[in-house]
Each structure stands twice: as structure tokens, then as C-alpha cells.
C-alpha positions in Angstrom: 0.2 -17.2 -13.3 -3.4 -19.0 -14.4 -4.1 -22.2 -15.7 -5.0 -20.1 -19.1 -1.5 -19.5 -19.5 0.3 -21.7 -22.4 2.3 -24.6 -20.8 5.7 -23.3 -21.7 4.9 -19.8 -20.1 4.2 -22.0 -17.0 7.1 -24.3 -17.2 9.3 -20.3 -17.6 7.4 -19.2 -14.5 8.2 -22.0 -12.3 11.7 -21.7 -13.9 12.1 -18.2 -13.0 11.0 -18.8 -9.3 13.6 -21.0 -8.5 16.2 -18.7 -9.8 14.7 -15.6 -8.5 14.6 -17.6 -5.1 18.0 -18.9 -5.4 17.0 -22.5 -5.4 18.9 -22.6 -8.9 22.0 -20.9 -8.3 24.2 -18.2 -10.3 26.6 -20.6 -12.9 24.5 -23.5 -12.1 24.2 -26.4 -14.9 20.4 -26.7 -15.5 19.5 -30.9 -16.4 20.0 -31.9 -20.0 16.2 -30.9 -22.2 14.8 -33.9 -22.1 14.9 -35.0 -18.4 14.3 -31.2 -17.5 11.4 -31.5 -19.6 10.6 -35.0 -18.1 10.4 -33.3 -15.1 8.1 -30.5 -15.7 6.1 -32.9 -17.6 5.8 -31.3 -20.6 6.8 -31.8 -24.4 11.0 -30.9 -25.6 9.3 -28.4 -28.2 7.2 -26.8 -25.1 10.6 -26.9 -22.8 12.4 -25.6 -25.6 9.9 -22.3 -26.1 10.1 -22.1 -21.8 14.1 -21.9 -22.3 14.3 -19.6 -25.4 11.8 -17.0 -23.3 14.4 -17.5 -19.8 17.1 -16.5 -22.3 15.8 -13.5 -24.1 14.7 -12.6 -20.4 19.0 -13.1 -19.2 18.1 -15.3 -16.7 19.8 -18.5 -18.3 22.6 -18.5 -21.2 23.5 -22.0 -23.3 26.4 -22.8 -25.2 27.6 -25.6 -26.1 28.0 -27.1 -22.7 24.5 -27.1 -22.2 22.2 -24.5 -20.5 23.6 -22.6 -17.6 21.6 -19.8 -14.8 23.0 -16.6 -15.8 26.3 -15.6 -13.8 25.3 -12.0 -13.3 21.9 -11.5 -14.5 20.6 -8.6 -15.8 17.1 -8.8 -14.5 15.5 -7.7 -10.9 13.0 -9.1 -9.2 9.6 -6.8 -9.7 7.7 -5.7 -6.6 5.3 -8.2 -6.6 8.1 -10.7 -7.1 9.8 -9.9 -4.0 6.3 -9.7 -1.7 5.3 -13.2 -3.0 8.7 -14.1 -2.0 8.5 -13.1 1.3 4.8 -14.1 1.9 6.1 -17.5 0.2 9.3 -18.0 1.7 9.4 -15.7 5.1 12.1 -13.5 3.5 12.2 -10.9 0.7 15.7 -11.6 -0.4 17.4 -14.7 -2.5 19.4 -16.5 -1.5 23.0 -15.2 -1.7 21.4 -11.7 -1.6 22.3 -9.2 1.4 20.5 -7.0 2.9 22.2 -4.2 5.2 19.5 -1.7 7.0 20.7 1.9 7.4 17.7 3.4 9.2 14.8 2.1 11.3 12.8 4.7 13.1 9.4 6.5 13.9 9.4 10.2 12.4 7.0 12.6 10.8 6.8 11.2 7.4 6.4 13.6 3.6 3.3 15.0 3.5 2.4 12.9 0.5 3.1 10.0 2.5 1.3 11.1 5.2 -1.7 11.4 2.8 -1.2 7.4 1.6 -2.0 6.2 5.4 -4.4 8.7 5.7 -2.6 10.5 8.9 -3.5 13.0 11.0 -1.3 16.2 11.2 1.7 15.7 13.5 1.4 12.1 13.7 4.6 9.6 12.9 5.1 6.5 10.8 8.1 4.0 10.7 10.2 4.4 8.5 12.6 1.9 6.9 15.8 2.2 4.4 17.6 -0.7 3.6 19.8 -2.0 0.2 20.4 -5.1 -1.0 23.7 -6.3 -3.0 24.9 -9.8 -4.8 28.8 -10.4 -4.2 30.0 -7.0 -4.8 26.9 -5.0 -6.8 24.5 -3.5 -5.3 21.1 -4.5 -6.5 18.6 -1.6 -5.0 18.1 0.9 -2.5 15.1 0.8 -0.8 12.5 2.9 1.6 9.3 1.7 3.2 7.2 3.5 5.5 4.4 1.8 8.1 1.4 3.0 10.3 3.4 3.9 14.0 0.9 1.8 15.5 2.6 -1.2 14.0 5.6 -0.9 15.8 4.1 -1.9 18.6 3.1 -5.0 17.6 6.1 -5.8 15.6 8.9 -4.4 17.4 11.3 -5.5 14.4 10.4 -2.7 12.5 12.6 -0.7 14.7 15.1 -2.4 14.2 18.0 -3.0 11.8 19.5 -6.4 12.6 20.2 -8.3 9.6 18.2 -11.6 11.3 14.5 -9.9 11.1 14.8 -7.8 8.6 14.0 -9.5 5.6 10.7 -11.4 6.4 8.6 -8.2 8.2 5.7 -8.6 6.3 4.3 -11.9 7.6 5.2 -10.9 11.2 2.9 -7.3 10.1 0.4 -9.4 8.9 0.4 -12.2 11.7 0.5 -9.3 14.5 -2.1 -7.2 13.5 -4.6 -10.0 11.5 -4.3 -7.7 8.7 -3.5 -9.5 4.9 -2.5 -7.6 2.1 -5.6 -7.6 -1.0 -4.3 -5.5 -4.0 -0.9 -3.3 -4.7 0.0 -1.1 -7.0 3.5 -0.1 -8.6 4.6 2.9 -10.3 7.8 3.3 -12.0 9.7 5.5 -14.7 13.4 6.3 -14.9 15.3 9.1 -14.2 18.7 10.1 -12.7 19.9 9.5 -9.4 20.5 11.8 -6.7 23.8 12.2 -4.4 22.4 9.7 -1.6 21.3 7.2 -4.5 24.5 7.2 -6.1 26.4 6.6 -2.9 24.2 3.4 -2.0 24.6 2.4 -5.6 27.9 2.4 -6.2 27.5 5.1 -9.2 27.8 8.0 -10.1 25.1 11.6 -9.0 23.1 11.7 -12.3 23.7 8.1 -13.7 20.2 6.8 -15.0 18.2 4.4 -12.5 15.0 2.6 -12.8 12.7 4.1 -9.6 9.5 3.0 -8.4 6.9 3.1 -5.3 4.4 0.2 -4.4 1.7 0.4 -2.1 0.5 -2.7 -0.4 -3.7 -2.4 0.6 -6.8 -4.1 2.7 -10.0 -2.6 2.8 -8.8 -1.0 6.6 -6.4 1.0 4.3 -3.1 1.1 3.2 -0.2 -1.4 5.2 2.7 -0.9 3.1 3.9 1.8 0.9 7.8 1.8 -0.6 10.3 3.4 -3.1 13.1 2.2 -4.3 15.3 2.5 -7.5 17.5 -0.2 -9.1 20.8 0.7 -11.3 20.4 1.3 -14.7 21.9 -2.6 -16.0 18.6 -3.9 -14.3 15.4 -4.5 -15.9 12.2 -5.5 -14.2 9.9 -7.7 -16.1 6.2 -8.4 -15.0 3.3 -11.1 -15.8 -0.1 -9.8 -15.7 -3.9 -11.2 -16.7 -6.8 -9.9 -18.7 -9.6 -11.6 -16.5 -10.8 -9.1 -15.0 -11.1 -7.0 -18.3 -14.6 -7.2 -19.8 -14.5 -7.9 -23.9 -15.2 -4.7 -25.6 -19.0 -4.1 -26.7 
């Protein structure tokens, strides 16, 4: 988000946060429109632009009642959602979100991956898969991979305690005085595989929304991750044009 933004894309932003971060809760009663809008100091007409773009987004519903954070919403947090999260808040989940780790270990990674962290033949990188659930749905499935040399310095990554887990990255970054520049995400859909389906409670072959990120400095690459969400989830991103140059 930039100051260039419009007002009521900022007021949806800082809206968003809270309920991505669990500060407003599922089924919680959002203030009546003019003290909400009192207190992000903007105009009703702006507040009311900020709510009618939450909506069409699913992460609020109104009636007649007044305006309510969506009980099961159908949106997921992006990738850059969740590692602002965790660089803001210490831990990549929300709160009421779980997070059970299945496998924490060094071995010989992909080739491809292997290739990302610019190894050399034979050697090993950690390797992490996790998923994360709401109540009783299952919200993604998750692998990232690290240097081995990390390990070392963050003995966590190893691991797969529930207490750690979630906030890695600032302990990676704290460790080894390394601090993450630029990512990148990929995604596209496609169906899901046996060990997919079993983590996400569907069926082999049910459509799912996959992706990989990789997290960078200019010493190389520090993170790199897939994952895949179930098909009633949609990611939603914000991006700038500032660094684009105007057209000759």
C-alpha cells in the first residue's frame, strides 16, 4: 500500500489486516459506519466504497443487523500476505489458524530446487511440510525448502513443534543477518495429487489453486516454497505501477 492509493483502498487495506491477522474475528460485529468511519478518519461515502470492496472480496457480509467479518471466508491470505505477517507479527498464521508440521529434515532436495539455491551436486537443504486448518477445514498444504547451513543457526528448522514453527523467518533472518529484498510468486491451477488430497480433505483430482514463492537478498535466494490451497479459496493481491516507466 502507498500514500498514492485512494483513501478508501487504504481504509480496505487496513481493514483486511486486521481480519487476515485475526484481530477482527470470524462472526464479529464491525462498529456502526459512522464511528468506524470516525475512526479511520475518513468520510461515510469513502467508508462506504472501503466496505462494498471487503464485501465483493467475502471478507465481511451485512444484513440488516449491521456489517459482520465473514463466518467462513472464502479468501486466503497471498504469499506476501502471510510473510508480512510473520515479519509483522513473529508468526505466519492468524489467529485461530493451526498449524501441524509433518516433516522437518535435511535431504538431497529436486534438482530444480537444488538449482534455486545454487547447490552443489550431493549437497542437502532443509526441508519443511506443514498445513494449516481453521476449525475443521483445512486451509493449505505447504513445503519450503532452506540452505543446510541454516540449520545450524536456527535449530527450529528441524524441528516440528507447534511453538516455533510459525514465526521461522525472523529467527532466519536474525541468525544469519540476512533480510529478505524482493520475492516472487507463481501460481496456476490444476488438480491435486493423492498426498494433496489426503492433507486437504478432498478428493485425488479435485481442482486446487498451487503456487511457489521464492524469498531473495543479493547473497541469493533464503526462502523458496509451494503450496496449494482448495479450490473454495481465492487469493487476491495489491500491487504498484511505480516502478513502471510511462510509455514513450
Amino acid at each position: 500500500m502507498t500514500d498514492t492509493e485512494h483513501p478508501y483502498m487504504q481504509v480496505a487495506e487496513r481493514i483486511r489486516r486486521r481480519i487476515l491477522d485475526g484481530q477482527l474475528r470470524e462472526g464479529e460485529k464491525l462498529p456502526p459506519v459512522r464511528e468506524l468511519a470516525k475512526q479511520e478518519g475518513v468520510s461515510v461515502a469513502t467508508l462506504g466504497r472501503s466496505l462494498d470492496q471487503l464485501q465483493v472480496e467475502g471478507y465481511i457480509t451485512t444484513s440488516r443487523r449491521g456489517t459482520f467479518v465473514a463466518n467462513a471466508p472464502e479468501v486466503a491470505p497471498s504469499g506476501y500476505d502471510r510473510i508480512t505477517r510473520v515479519l509483522r507479527t513473529g508468526s505466519v498464521l492468524a489467529e485461530g489458524e493451526t498449524m501441524i508440521v509433518t516433516h522437518a529434515g535435511l535431504i538431497k532436495p529436486p534438482q530444480y530446487v537444488a538449482e534455486i539455491f545454487d547447490m552443489e551436486d550431493g549437497d542437502q537443504a532443509v526441508r519443511r511440510q506443514w498445513h494449516t486448518g481453521k476449525g475443521q477445514q483445512r486451509t493449505g498444504l505447504f513445503v519450503t525448502w532452506y540452505p543446510a547451513h541454516f540449520a545450524a543457526a536456527v535449530p527450529e528448522l528441524l524441528s516440528t513443534s507447534r511453538n516455533s514453527s510459525p514465526g521461522l523467518l525472523p529467527k532466519i533472518q536474525q541468525a544469519t543477518g540476512r533480510r529478505i529484498g524482493a520475492g516472487r510468486d507463481d501460481i496456476h491451477g490444476r488438480d491435486a495429487d493423492a498426498r494433496e488430497a489426503n492433507f486437504l480433505g478432498l478428493r485425488t483430482g479435485s481442482p486446487i489453486l498451487a503456487g511457489a514463492h521464492r524469498l531473495w537478498d543479493d547473497q541469493g535466494v533464503i526462502e523458496y516454497g509451494e503450496w496449494c490451497l482448495p479450490y473454495r479459496l481465492a487469493v487476491g493481491y495489491e500491487y504498484s505501477f511505480e516502478a513502471v516507466p510511462d510509455a514513450p
